[in-house]
One Martini backbone bead per residue (centre of mass of N, CA, C, O) as a GRO file, in nm:
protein
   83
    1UNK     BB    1   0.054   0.061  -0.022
    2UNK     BB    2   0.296   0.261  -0.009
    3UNK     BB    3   0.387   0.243  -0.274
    4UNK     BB    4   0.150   0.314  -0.444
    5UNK     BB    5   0.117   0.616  -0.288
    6UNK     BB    6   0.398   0.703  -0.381
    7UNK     BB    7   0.364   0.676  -0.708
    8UNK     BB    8   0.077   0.793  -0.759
    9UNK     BB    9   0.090   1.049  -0.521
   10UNK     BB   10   0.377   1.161  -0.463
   11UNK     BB   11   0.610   1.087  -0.683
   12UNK     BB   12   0.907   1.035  -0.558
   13UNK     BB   13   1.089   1.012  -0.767
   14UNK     BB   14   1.042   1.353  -0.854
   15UNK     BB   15   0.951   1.417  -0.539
   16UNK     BB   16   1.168   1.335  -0.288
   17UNK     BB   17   1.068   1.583  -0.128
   18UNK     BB   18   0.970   1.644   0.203
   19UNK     BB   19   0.811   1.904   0.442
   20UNK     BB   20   0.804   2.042   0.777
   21UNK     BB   21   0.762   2.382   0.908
   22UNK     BB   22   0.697   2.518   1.280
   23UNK     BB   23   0.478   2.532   1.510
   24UNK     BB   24   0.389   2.507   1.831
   25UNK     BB   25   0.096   2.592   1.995
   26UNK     BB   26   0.162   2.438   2.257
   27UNK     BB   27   0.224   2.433   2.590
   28UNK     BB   28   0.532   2.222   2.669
   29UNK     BB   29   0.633   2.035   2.942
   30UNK     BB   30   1.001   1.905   2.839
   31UNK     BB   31   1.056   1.837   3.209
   32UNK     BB   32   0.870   1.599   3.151
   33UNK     BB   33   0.719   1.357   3.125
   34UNK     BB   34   0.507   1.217   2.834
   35UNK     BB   35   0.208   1.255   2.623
   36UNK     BB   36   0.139   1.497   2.353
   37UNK     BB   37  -0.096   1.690   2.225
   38UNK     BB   38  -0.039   1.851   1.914
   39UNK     BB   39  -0.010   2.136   1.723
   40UNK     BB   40   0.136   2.270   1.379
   41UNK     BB   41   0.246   2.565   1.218
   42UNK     BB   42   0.309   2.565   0.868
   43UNK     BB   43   0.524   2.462   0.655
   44UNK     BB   44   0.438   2.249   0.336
   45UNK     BB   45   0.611   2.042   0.140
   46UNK     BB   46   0.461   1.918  -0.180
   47UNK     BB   47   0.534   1.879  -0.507
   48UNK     BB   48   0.685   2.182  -0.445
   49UNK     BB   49   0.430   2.263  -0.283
   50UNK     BB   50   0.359   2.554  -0.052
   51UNK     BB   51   0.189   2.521   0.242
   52UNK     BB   52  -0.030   2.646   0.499
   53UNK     BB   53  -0.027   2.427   0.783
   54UNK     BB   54  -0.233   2.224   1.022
   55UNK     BB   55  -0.090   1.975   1.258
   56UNK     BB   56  -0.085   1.652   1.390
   57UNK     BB   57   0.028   1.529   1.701
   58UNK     BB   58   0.307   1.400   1.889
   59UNK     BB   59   0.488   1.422   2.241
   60UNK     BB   60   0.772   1.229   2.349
   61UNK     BB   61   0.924   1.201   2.728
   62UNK     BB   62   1.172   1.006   2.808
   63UNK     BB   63   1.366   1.133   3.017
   64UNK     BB   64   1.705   1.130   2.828
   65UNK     BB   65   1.540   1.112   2.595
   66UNK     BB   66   1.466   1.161   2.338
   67UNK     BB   67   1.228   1.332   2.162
   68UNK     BB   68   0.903   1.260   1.970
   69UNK     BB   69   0.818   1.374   1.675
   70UNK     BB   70   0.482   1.362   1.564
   71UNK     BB   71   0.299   1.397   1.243
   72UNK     BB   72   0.000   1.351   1.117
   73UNK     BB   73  -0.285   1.489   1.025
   74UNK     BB   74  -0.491   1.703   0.881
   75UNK     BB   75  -0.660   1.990   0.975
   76UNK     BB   76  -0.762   2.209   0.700
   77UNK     BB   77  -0.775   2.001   0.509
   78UNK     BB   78  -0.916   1.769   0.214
   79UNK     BB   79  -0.722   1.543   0.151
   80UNK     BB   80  -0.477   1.669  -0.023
   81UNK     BB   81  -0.221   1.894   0.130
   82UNK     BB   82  -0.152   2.016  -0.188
   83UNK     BB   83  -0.431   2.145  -0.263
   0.00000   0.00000   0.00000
């Protein structure tokens, strides 16, 4: 599935990176341990165009270990990211 996903419509081949860059909505205290449930705010790039999108996800913090921020589905428009 995740192959068919990328060659039909993601077209990684031709357009091999997607970023997304932003800031966290909500105020996370990340000197306690914790799984925190958060918004993101900024530009998300893919298929060359970049738009400005709100997704969600989680930061995770457990002791002295690195932080894991994982960004999910998006928030603001249905469909395609980059439509």
């Amino acid at each position: 599935m995740e192959e068919h996903f990328n060659e039909n419509y993601l077209e990684t081949e031709k357009y091999p990176k997607a970023s997304f860059n932003g800031n966290i909505n909500e105020e996370v205290d990340l000197s306690k341990d914790g799984t925190y449930e958060v918004t993101a705010t900024g530009k998300l790039l893919i298929h060359g165009i970049e738009k400005e999108r709100t997704l969600t996800g989680t930061i995770t913090r457990n002791g002295n270990r690195s932080e894991e921020r994982r960004v999910g589905k998006e928030c603001r428009s249905r469909g395609s990211p980059y439509h």
